[in-house]
C-alpha positions in Angstrom: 21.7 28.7 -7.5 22.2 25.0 -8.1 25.5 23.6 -8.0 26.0 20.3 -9.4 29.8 18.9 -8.3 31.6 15.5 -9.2 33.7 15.3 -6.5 36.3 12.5 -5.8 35.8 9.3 -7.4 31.3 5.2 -5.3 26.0 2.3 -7.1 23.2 5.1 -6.6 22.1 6.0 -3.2 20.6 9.3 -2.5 20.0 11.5 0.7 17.7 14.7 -0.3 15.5 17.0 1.9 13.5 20.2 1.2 12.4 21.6 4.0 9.5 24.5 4.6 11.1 27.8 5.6 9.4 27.6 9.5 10.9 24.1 9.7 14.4 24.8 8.3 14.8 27.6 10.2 14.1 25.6 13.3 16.5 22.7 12.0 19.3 24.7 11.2 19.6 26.7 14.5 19.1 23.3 16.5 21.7 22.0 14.2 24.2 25.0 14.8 23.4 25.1 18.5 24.2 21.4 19.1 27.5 21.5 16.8 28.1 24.7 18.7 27.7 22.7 22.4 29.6 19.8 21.0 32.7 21.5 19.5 33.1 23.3 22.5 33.0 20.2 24.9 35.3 18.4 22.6 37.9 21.4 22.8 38.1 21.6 26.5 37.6 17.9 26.8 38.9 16.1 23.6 38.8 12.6 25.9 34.7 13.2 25.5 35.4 12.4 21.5 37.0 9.0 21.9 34.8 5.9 21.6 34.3 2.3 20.2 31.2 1.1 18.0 30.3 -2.0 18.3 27.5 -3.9 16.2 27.0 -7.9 16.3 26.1 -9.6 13.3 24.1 -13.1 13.0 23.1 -15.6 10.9 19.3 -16.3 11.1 19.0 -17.6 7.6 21.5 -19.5 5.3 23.0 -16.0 4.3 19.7 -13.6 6.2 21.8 -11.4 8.7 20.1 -9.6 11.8 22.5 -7.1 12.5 22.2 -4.8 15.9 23.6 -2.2 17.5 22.0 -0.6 20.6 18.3 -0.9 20.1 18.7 -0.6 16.5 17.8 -3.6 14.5 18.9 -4.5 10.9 18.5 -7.0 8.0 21.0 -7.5 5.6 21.1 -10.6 3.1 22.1 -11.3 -0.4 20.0 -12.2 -3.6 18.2 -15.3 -4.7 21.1 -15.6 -7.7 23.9 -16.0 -5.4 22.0 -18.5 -2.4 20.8 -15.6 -0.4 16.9 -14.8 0.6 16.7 -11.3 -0.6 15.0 -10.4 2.5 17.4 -7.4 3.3 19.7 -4.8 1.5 23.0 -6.6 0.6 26.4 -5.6 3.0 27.2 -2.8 0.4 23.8 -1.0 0.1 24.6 -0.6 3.8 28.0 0.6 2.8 27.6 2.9 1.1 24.2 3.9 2.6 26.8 4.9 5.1 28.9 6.7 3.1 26.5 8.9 1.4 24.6 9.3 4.5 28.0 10.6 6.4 28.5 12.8 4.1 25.2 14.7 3.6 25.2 15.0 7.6 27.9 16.7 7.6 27.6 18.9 5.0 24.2 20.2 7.1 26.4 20.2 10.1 29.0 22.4 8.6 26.4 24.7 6.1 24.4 25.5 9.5 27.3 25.9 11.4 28.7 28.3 8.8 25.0 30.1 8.3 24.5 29.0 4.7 21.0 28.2 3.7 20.6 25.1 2.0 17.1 24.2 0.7 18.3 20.3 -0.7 21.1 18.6 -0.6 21.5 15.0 -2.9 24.5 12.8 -2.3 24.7 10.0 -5.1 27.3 7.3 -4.2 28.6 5.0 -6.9 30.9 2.2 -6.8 32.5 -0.3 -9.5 33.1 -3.9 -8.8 34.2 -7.1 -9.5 31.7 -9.5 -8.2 34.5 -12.2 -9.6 36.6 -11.7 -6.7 33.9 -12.7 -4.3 33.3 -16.2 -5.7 37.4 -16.6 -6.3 37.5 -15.7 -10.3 38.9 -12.8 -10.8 42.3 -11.2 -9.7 40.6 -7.9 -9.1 40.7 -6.8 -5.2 37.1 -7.9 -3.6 36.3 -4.1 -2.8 35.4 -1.2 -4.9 37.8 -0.7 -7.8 36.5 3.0 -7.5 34.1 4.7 -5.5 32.6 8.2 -6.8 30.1 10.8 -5.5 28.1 13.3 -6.8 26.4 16.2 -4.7 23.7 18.2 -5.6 23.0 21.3 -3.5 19.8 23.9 -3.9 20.9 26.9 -2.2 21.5 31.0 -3.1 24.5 31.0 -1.1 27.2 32.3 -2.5 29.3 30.0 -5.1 32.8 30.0 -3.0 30.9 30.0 0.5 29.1 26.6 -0.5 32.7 25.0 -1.9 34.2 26.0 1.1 31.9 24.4 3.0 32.1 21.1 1.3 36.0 21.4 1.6 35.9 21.8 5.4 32.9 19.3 5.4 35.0 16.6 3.3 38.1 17.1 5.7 36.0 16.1 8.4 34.0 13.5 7.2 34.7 10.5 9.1 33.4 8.1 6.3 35.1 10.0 3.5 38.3 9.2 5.5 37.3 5.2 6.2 36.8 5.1 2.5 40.0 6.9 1.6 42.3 5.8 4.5 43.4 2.0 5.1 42.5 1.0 8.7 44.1 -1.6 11.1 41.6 -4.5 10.8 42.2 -7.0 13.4 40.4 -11.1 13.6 39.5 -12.8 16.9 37.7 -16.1 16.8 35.8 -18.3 19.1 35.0 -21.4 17.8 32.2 -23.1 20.2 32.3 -27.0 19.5 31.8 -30.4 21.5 34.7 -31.9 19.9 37.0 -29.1 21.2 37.9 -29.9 24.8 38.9 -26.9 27.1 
C-alpha cells in the first residue's frame, strides 16, 4: 500500500530510503532496541532528557557562514542576487532541512518501535514567504507565512496502524513543535572594540 497524506500546512526538501530486506531488518531492530534502551532510561531518570544545544555561527565571507557544532562543520551563505557567495545552502534550506529531517526520524523511530514495516518514507517540506520583509518592504512577518508537509510512505502495513503512527510520531516531534510552538528567544551581545574602554 502507498499512502500519500497532506498533513498540516512548509520549499521542497526530501528524506527517502529503500532499504534491502537483510538490511532493514537489521535497522529496524537496532532502531527499536535503542528507542527501547532510551525510553526506559528517560522514564526512570527523566533528568537524563534535559540538555542545551549549542552551535556558533561566523562570518568568513561578506555573508559565507561557517557554522559548527561539536565536530560537525557547516556552510551556509546567501545568493549572488542578494550580495552573498552562494557557497553554501541559504539559513532556510537548513531550516527546513531540519524540519523534514525531524520528522522522517521520527516516524522510523516510532514505525520500528511499533513493528510496522516501512520500505520508504518521503517528507516534502514547503514553505511561502515574503522575501520583502527581509530587505524592509513588505509588512508581511519575515518568517514563513505558511509551512506545509507532505509524507509519502511505501509500506503493507495496515491503513489505521501507519496513521496512528504518524499521530503519535507528530505529537512527539520536537521540530514539528519548534515550528508550531512560539519559543522564548533571548539576545546577549558582546561588542569587542578599542574605542570601548572597560
Amino acid at each position: 500500500m502507498k499512502i500519500k497524506l497532506p498533513l498540516i500546512q512548509v520549499f521542497s526538501i526530501s528524506f527517502i530510503g529503500r532499504l534491502s530486506k537483510t538490511a532493514y531488518m537489521t535497522s529496524r531492530q537496532k532502531i527499536k532496541e535503542a528507542v527501547s534502551r532510551s525510553t526506559k532510561a528517560l522514564s526512570l531518570k527523566p533528568s537524563l532528557g534535559l540538555g542545551t544545544g549549542l552551535s556558533k555561527t561566523r562570518i568568513t565571507n561578506g555573508l559565507s557562514c561557517e557554522i559548527t557544532e561539536g565536530n560537525y562543520k557547516l556552510t551556509a551563505d546567501m545568493p549572488e542576487s542578494v550580495g552573498g557567495n552562494a557557497s553554501g545552502p541559504t539559513p532556510g534550506v537548513y531550516g527546513r532541512a531540519a524540519f523534514g529531517s525531524c520528522l522522517a526520524i521520527g516516524y522510523m523511530m516510532k514505525a520500528s518501535a511499533m513493528n510496522i514495516k516501512i520500505d520508504s518514507l518521503e517528507v516534502e517540506v514547503q514553505a511561502d514567504y515574503d522575501d520583502g520583509a527581509l530587505f524592509g518592504t513588505s509588512s508581511a512577518p519575515p518568517g514563513y507565512l505558511e509551512v506545509r508537509y507532505t509524507v509519502t510512505i511505501e509500506s503493507d502495513a495496515a491503513e489505521d496502524e501507519i496513521l496512528q503512527m504518524l499521530d503519535i510520531a507528530d505529537k512527539q516531534s520536537p521540530y514539528l513543535d519548534v515550528f508550531n510552538r512560539q519559543q522564548k528567544c533571548t539576545r546577549d551581545v558582546h561588542i569587542i572594540s578599542s574605542k570601548i574602554s572597560s
